[in-house]
C-alpha positions as CSV (number, residue, x, y, z in Angstrom):
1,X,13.1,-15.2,-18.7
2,X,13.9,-11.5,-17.9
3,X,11.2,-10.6,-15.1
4,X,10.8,-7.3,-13.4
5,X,8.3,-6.1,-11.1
6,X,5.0,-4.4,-11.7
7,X,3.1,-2.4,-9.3
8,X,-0.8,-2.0,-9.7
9,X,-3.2,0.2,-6.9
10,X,-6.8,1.1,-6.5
11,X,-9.8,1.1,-4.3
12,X,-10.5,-2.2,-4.6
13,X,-9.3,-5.8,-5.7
14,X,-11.3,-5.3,-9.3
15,X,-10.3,-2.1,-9.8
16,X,-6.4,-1.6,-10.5
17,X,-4.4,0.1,-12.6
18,X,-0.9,0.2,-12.9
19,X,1.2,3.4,-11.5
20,X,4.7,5.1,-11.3
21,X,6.9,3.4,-8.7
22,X,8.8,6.2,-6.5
23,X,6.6,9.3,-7.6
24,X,6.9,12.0,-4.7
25,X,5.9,14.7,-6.5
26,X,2.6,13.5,-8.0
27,X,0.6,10.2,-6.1
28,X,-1.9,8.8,-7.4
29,X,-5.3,9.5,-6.5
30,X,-8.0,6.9,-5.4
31,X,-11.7,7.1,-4.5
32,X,-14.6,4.8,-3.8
33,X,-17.7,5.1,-1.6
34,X,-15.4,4.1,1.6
35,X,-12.3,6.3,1.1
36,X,-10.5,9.3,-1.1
37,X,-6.5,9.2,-0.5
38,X,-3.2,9.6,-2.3
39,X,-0.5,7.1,-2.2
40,X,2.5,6.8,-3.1
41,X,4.7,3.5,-3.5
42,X,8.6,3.3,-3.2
43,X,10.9,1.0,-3.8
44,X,15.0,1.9,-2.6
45,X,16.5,0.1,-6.2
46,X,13.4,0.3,-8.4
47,X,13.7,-1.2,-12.0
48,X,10.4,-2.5,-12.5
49,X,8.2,-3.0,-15.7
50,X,5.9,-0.2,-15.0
51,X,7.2,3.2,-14.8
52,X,8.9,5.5,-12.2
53,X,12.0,6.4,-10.8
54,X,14.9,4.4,-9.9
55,X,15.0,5.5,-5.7
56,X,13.2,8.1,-3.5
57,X,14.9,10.6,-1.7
58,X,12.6,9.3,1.0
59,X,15.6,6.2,1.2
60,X,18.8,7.8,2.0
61,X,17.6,8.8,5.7
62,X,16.2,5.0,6.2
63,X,17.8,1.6,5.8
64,X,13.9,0.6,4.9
65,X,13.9,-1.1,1.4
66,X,10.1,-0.2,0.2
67,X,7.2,2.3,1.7
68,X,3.3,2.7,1.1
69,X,2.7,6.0,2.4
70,X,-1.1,7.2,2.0
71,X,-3.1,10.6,2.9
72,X,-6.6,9.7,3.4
73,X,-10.1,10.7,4.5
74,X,-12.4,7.7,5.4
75,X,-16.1,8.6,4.1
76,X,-18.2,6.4,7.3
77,X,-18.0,6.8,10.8
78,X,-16.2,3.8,12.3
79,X,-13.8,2.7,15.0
80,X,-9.7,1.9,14.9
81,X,-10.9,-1.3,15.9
82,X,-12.3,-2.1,12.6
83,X,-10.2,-1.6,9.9
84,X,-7.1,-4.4,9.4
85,X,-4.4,-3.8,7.2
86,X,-1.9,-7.0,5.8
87,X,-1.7,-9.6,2.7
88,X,-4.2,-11.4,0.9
89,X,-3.7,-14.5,-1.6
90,X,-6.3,-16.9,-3.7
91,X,-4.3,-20.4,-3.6
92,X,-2.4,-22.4,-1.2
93,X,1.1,-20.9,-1.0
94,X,4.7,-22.5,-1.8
95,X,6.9,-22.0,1.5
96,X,10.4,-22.5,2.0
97,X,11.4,-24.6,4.8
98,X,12.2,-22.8,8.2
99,X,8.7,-20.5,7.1
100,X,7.9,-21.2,10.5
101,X,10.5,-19.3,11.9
102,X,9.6,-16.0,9.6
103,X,6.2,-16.7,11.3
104,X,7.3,-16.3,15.0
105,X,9.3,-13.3,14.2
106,X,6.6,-11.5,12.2
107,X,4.6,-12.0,15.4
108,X,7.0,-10.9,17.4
109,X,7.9,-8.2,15.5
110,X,4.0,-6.4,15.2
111,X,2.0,-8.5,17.9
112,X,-1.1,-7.4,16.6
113,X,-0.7,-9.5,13.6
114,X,-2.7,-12.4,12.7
115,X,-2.5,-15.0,10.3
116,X,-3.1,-18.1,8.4
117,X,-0.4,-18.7,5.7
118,X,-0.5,-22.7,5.0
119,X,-4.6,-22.4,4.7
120,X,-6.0,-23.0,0.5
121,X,-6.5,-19.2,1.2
122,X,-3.9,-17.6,3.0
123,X,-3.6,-14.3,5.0
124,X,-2.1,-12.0,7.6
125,X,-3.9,-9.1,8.8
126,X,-3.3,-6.5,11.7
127,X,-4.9,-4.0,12.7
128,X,-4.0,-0.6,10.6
129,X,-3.8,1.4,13.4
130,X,-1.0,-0.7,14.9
131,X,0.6,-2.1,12.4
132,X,2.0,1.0,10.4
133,X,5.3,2.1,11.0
134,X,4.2,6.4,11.0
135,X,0.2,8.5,11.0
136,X,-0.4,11.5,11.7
137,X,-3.5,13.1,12.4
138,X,-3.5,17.2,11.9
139,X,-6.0,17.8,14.7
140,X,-6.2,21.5,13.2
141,X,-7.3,20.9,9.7
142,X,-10.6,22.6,8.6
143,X,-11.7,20.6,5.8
144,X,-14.1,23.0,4.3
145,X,-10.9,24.9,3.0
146,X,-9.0,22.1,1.8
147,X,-8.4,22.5,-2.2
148,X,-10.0,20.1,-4.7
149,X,-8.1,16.8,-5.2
150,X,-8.9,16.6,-8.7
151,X,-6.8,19.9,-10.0
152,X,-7.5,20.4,-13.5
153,X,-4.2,22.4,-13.8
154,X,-2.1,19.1,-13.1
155,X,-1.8,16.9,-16.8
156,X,-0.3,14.2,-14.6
157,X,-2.6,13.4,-12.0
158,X,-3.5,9.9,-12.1
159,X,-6.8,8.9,-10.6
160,X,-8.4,5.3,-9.8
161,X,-12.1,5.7,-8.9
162,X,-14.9,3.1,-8.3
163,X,-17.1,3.0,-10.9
164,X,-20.2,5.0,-9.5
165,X,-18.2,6.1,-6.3
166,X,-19.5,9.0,-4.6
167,X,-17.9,12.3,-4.8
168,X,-14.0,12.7,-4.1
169,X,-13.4,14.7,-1.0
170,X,-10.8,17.8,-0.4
171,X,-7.9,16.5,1.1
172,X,-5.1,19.5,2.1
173,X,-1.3,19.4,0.4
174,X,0.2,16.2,-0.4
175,X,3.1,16.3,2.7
176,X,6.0,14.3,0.6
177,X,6.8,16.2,-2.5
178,X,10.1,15.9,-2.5
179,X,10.2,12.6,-0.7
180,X,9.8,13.6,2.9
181,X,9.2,10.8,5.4
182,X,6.2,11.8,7.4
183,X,6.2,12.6,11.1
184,X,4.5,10.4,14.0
185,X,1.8,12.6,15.7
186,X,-1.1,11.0,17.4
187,X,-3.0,13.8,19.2
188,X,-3.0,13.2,23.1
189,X,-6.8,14.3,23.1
190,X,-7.3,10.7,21.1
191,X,-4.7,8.8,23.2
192,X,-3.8,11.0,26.1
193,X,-1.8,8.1,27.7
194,X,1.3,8.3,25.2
195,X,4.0,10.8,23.6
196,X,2.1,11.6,20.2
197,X,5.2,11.8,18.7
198,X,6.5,8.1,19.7
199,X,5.0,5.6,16.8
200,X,6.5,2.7,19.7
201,X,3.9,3.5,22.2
202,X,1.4,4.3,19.7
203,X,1.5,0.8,18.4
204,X,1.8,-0.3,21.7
205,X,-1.4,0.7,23.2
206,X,-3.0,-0.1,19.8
207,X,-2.6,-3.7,20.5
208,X,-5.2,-3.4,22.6
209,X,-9.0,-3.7,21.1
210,X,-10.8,-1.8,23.7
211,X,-8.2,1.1,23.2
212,X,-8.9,0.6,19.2
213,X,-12.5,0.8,20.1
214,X,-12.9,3.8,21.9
215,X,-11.1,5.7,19.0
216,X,-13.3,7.0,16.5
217,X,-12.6,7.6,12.9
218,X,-14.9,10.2,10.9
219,X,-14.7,11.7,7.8
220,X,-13.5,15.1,8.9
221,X,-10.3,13.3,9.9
222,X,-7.1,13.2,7.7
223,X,-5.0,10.5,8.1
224,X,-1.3,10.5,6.5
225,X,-0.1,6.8,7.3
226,X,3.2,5.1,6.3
227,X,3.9,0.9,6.2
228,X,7.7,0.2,5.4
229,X,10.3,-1.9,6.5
230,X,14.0,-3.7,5.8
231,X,13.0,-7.0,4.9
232,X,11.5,-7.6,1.9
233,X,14.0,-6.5,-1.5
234,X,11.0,-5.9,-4.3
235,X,14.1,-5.3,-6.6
236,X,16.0,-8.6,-5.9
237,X,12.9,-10.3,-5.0
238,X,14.1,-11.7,-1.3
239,X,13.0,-11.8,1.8
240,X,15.6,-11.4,4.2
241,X,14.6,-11.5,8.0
242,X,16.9,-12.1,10.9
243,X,18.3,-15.8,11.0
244,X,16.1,-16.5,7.4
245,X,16.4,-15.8,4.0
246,X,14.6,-16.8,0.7
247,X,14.7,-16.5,-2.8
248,X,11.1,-15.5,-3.2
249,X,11.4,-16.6,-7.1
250,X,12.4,-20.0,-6.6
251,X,9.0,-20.5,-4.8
252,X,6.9,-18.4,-7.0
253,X,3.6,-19.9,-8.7
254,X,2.8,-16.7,-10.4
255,X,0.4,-14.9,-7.7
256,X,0.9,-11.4,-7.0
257,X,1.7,-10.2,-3.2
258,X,-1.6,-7.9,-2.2
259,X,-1.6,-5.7,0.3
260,X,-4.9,-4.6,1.7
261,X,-6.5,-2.3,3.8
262,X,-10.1,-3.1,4.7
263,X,-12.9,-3.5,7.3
264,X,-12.4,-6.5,9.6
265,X,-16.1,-7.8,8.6
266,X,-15.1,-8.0,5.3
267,X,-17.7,-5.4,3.8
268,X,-15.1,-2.3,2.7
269,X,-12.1,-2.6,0.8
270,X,-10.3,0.8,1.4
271,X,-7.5,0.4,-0.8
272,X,-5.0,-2.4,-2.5
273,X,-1.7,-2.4,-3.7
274,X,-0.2,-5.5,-6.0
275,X,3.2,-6.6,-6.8
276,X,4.2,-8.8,-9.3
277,X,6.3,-10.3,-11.8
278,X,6.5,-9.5,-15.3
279,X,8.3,-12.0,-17.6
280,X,9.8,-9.1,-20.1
281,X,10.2,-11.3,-22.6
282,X,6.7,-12.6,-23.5
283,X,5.8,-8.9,-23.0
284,X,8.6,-8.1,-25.9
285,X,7.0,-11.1,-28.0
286,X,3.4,-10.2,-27.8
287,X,4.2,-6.5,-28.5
288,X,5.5,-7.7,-31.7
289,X,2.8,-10.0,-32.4
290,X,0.5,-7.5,-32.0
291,X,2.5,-5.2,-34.7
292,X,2.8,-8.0,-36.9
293,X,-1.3,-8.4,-36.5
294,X,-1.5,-5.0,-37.3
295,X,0.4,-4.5,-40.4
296,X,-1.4,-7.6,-41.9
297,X,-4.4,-5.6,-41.1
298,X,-3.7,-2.4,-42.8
299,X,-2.8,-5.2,-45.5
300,X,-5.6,-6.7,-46.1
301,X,-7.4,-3.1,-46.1
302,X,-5.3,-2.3,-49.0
């Protein structure tokens, strides 16, 4: 077997499409009735199945191994207490021994986290307002002159929509062309009690519901929001965490690692991103099935 990674995205769990792995200059674009955003996925040592570049120049600056950086506008009126952000599966997981131990740091390491992971469905969800490593809110923006997401001057855009989602909304410049981490800022008007430029004591006071509660998320707002970290290797699939360390592949049953940002009642998905495993070699053998199934059809036409 020769596998490599592939990287799928999209508003919701039915709605995916595979996209290019470490592309700064040109994120893809999703919409739905709950959410219009650009994202962009990286991976430090990419050499995955699906396209893209081999690194970011996000990386050099970071000893972070992966990042899921997203702009967004959310389209209802809610709370930070509502939306959760973590991992999703269908079956009952394979864990190594000593998972345990990868349990108690990932708790200790984002307290807000939650989680079932030896349940038929397992899961681990924080909230998204705590849990991600950067956001920023521009407190000045003035949506009504934001330019048009969908820019009919730019062949590569690459857009994942609902079917029959409402309208896209104007979002202002995407703020990592060239790879550019994005700056904490949490205006002190939302949370007047920290630095807004400290993502520590952001997370920190986060932690706490009826802090999550009393800050409101509209539409108007624009969120940029980055989740990245050391310990999971996409490239060499391992998980490496202090004191613990697997081979994710020897445990592997074929699901694909989701991670997904939706309402805590369950009733919005606001956006998904997949990783798998491609065995390159059945890929390489169907392709040539299907060329083989084609000539015999231009045969037979003959």
């Amino acid at each position: 077997m020769v596998l490599r990674l592939c990287i799928r995205a999209g508003p919701s769990m039915d709605c995916l499409e595979e996209i290019a792995c470490n592309n700064d200059a040109s994120p893809v674009i999703l919409n739905s009735d709950h959410l219009t955003a650009r994202l962009c996925v990286r991976i430090a040592s990419y050499h995955g199945a699906t396209p893209g570049e081999e690194t970011s120049p996000y990386f050099p600056h970071s000893s972070d191994l992966y990042s899921i950086q997203l702009q967004c506008r959310f389209k209802q009126k809610m709370t930070a207490d509502d939306i959760v952000f973590g991992n999703s599966f269908d079956q009952k997981l394979r864990l190594p021994y000593g998972s345990s131990v990868a349990v108690k740091f990932a708790q200790w390491f984002d307290p807000g986290l939650k989680m079932d992971l030896f349940s038929d469905r397992p899961w681990a969800f924080s909230p998204l307002f705590e849990t991600m490593n950067r956001m920023s809110l521009d407190e000045d923006a003035v949506v009504d002159q934001f330019p048009a997401v969908n820019r009919q001057d730019d062949p590569n855009q690459h857009i994942i929509s609902s079917p029959g989602a409402s309208d896209m909304l104007a979002l202002p410049d995407w703020p990592s062309p060239l790879g550019e981490p994005i700056q904490e800022h949490f205006p002190a008007k939302l949370l007047p009690s920290i630095d807004s430029s400290i993502a520590v004591q952001r997370r920190k006071v986060m932690n706490n519901a009826n802090h999550r509660a009393s800050l409101d998320i509209s539409p108007d707002q624009v969120w940029n929001m980055d989740f990245c970290n050391a310990f999971i290797d996409f490239d060499k699939f391992q998980i490496k965490l202090p004191g613990f360390g697997v081979d994710v592949l020897k445990y592997w049953d074929g699901q694909p690692l989701h991670y997904v940002a939706k309402s805590k009642d369950n009733g919005m998905t606001f956006f998904v991103v997949e990783f798998t495993v491609r065995d390159m070699m059945d890929t390489e053998v169907e392709r040539m099935r299907s060329g083989q199934r084609s000539g015999q059809a231009e045969e037979t036409v003959d």
